[in-house]
C-alpha positions as CSV (number, residue, x, y, z in Angstrom):
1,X,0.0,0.0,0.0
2,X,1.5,3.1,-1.1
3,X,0.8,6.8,-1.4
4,X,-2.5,8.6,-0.7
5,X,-4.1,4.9,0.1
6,X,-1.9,4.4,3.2
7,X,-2.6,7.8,4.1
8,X,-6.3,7.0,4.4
9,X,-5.7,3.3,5.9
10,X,-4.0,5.1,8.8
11,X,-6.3,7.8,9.0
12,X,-9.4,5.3,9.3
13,X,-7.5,2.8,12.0
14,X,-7.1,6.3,13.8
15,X,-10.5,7.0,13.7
16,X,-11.8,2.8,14.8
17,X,-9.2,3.7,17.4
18,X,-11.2,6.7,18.6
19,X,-14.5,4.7,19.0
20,X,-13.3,2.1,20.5
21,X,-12.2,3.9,23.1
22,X,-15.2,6.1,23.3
23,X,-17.1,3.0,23.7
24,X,-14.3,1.3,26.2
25,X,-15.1,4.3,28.6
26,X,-18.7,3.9,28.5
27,X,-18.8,-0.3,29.4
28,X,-17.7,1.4,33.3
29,X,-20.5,0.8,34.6
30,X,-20.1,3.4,37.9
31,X,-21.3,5.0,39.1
32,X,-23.9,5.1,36.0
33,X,-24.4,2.7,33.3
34,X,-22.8,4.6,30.1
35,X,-21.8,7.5,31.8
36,X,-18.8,9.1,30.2
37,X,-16.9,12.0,32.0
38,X,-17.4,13.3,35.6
39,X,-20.1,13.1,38.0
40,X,-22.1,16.4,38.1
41,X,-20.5,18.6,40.5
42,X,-22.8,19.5,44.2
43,X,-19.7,21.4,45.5
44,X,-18.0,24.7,44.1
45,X,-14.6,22.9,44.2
46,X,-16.1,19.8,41.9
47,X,-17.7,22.9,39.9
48,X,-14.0,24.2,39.6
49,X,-12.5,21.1,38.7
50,X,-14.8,20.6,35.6
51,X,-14.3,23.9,34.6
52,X,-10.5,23.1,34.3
53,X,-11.2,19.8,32.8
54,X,-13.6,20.3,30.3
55,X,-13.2,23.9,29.3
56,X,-9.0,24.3,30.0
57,X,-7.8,20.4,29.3
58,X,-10.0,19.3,26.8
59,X,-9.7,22.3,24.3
60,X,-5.7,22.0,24.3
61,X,-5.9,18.0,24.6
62,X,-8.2,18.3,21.2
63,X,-5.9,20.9,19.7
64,X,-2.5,19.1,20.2
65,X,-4.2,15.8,19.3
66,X,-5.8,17.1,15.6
67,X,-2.4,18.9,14.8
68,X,-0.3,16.4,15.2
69,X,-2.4,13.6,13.1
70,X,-2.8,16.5,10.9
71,X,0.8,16.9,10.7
72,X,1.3,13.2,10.5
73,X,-0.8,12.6,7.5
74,X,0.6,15.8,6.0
75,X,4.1,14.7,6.2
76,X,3.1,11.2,5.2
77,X,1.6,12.7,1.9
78,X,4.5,15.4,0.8
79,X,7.6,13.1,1.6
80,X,6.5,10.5,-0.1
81,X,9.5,8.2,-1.7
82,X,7.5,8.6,-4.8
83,X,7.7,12.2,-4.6
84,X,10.8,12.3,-3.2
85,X,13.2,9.4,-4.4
86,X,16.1,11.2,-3.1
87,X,15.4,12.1,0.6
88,X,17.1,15.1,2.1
89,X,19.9,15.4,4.1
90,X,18.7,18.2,6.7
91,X,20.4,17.1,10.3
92,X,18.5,20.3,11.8
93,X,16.4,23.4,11.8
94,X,16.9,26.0,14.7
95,X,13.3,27.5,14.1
96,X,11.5,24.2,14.3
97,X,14.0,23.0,17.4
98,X,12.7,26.3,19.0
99,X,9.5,26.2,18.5
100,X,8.8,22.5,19.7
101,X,10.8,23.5,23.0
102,X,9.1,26.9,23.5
103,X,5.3,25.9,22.6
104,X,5.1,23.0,25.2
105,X,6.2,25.5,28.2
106,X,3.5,27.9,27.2
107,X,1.0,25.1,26.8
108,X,2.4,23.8,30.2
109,X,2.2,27.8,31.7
110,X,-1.2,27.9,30.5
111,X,-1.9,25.0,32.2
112,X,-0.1,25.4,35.4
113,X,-1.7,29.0,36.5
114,X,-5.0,27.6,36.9
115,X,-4.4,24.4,38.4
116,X,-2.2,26.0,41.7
117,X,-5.5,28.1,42.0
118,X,-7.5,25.2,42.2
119,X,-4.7,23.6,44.5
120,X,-4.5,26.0,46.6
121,X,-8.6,26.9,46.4
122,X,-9.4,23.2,47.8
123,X,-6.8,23.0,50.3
124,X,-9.3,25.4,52.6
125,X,-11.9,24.2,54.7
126,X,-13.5,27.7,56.3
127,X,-15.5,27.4,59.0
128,X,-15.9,23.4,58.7
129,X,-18.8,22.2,61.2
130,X,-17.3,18.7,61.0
131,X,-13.8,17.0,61.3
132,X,-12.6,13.4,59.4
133,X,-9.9,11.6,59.6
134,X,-9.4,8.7,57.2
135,X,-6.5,6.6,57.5
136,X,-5.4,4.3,54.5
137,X,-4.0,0.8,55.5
138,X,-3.0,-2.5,53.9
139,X,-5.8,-2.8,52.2
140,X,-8.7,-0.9,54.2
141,X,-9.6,2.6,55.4
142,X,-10.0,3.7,59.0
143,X,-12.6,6.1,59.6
144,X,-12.7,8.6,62.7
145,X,-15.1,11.3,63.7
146,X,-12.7,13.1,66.3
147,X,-15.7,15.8,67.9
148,X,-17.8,13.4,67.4
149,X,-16.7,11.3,70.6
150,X,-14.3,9.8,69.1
151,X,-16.2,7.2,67.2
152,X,-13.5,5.1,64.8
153,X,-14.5,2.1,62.3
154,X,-12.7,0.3,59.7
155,X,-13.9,-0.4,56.4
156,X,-13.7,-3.2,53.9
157,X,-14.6,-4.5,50.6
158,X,-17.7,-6.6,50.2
159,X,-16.8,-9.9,48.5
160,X,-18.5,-10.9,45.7
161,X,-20.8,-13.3,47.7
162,X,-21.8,-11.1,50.3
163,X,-23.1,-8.7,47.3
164,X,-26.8,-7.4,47.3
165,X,-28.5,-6.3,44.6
166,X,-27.8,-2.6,43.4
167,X,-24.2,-2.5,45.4
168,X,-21.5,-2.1,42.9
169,X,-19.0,-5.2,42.6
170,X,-15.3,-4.2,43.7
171,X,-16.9,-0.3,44.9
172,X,-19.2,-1.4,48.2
173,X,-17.8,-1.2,51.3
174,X,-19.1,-3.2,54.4
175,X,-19.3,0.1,56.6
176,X,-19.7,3.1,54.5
177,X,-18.3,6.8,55.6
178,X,-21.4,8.5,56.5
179,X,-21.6,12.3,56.3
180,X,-24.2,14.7,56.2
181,X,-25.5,16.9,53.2
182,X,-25.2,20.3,53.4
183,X,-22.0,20.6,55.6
184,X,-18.5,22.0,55.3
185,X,-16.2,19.0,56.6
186,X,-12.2,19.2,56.6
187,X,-10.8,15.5,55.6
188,X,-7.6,15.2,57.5
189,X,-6.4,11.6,55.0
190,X,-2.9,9.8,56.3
191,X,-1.4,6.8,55.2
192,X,-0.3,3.5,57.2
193,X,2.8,2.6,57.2
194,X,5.0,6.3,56.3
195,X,-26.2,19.5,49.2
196,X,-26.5,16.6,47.7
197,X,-28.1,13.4,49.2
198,X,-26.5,10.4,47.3
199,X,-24.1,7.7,47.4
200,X,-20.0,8.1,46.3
201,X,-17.7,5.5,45.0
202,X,-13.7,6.1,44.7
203,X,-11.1,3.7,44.9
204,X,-7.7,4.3,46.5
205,X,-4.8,5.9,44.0
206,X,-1.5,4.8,45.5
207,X,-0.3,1.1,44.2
208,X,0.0,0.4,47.9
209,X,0.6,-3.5,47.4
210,X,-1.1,-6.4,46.0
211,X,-4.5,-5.6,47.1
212,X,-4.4,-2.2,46.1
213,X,-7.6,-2.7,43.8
214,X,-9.6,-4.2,46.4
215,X,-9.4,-0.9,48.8
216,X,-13.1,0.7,47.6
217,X,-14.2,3.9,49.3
218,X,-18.1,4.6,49.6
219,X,-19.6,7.3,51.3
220,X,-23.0,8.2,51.8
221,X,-24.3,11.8,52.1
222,X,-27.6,11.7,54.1
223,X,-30.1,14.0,55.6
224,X,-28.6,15.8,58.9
225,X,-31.6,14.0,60.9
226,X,-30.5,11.0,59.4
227,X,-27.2,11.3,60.1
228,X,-27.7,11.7,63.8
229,X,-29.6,8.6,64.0
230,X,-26.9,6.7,62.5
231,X,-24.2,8.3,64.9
232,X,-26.6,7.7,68.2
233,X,-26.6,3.8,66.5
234,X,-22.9,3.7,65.9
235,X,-21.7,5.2,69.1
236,X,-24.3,2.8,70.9
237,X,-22.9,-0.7,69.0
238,X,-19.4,1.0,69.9
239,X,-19.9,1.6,73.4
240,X,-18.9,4.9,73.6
241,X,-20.7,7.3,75.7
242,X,-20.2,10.9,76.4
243,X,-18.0,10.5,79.8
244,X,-15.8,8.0,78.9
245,X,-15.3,8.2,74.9
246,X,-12.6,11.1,75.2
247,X,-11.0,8.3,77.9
248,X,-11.1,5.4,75.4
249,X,-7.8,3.7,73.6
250,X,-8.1,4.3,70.1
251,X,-6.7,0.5,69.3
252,X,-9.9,-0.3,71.3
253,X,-12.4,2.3,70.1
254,X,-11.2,0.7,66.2
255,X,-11.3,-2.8,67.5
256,X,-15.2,-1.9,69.2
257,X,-16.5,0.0,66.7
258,X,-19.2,-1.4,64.0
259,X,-21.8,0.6,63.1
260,X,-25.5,0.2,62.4
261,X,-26.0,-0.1,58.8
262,X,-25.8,3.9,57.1
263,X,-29.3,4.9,56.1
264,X,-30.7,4.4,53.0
265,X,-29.9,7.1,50.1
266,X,-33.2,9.0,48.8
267,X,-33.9,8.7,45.3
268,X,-33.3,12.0,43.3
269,X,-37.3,13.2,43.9
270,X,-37.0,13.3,47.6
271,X,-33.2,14.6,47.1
272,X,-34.5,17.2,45.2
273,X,-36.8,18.6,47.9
């Protein structure tokens, strides 16, 4: 295959290559069957992210991709050995050298300046009504409500048999963080060793060891009314109590620790309200 006709087989595997990876993103099926992109934002810094994302990222991502398979086919087509039976002997040109050093820091730049803002925008918690600490171990999570007498659980992955019906394989956890909606709550997260009413799913991003992939986070944003229902539970099952939780071991207040089952999420209707 020669000339203008490998030009278009490339150009068409490019483009199969393109759908199948469209479609590839949509068979994850979470947090909604054929979703493709990010979950709609309920927080000004999700609202920030996706405005870097979609409206800074994507543009230049789109841009740099098109050129360059532009370019490609371009150069594919005009240096052709047919067209050019004697190829040329160029070892270099300083413009083109500058340009492809130059372009990528001001692309890089353009990039940077927004994202420390976002950095720096999420790293504040002002006036939080509610303290977390979550604590990442070989391969669970540790969750600890601090002011809220100290109450500590850990939380693991539901096998596959234990799964009911709507829980997500490899996302559910056994003891869901519970939090409520409408609240500003500083997440304190460590490592060991060195408005909205719905359900989340995330998954933990260090390759901390072989069971890195079974380390599923779920949290559940509920009603404040709600919420204190399933705290009273928790603390009860814990055995904590206002005089002598402050008093407790935290080895013990972990080991003691298994709360009720978190209330049920709404649907959207009653969300909406």
């Amino acid at each position: 295959i020669t000339g203008w006709r490998l030009a278009r087989v490339c150009l068409l595997a490019g483009l199969v290559l393109i759908v199948l990876a469209a479609v590839s993103a949509g068979w994850a099926q979470q947090p909604h069957p054929w979703q493709l992109g990010m979950q709609p934002p309920a927080t000004p810094v999700k609202e920030r992210i996706h405005f870097l994302h979609n409206d800074i990222l994507m543009p230049i991502i789109t841009a740099i991709t098109v050129f360059v398979l532009g370019l490609l086919g371009y150069v594919m087509f005009r240096f052709h050995h047919r067209r050019h039976p004697i190829p040329t002997r160029t070892s270099h040109n300083a413009v083109v050298e500058i340009l492809w050093t130059v372009i990528p820091v001001l692309i890089l730049v353009i990039i940077a300046i927004p994202s420390f803002k976002l950095m720096y925008y999420m790293d504040r918690a002002p006036d939080a009504e509610m303290t977390i600490k979550i604590t990442g171990k070989q391969w669970y999570w540790t969750y600890e409500y601090p002011d809220q007498g100290g109450l500590a659980f850990d939380s693991n992955i539901v096998e596959d048999k234990d799964l009911k019906p709507g829980q997500p394989r490899l996302l559910a956890a056994d003891n869901p963080l519970v939090v409520p909606a409408n609240t500003t709550i500083r997440v304190q997260v460590t490592g060991v060793p060195d408005g909205v009413i719905h359900s989340y799913y995330g998954e933990c991003n260090q390759i901390c060891g072989i069971n890195h992939s079974r380390m599923p986070i779920e949290v559940k944003a509920v009603s404040r009314a709600d919420f204190q229902n399933w705290l009273a539970q928790a603390k009860k099952n814990a055995g904590l109590t206002p005089d002598d939780a402050a008093s407790r071991d935290h080895h013990q207040q972990v080991a003691a620790a298994r709360p009720g089952p978190a209330p049920a999420a709404p649907d959207k209707e009653e969300a909406s309200r």
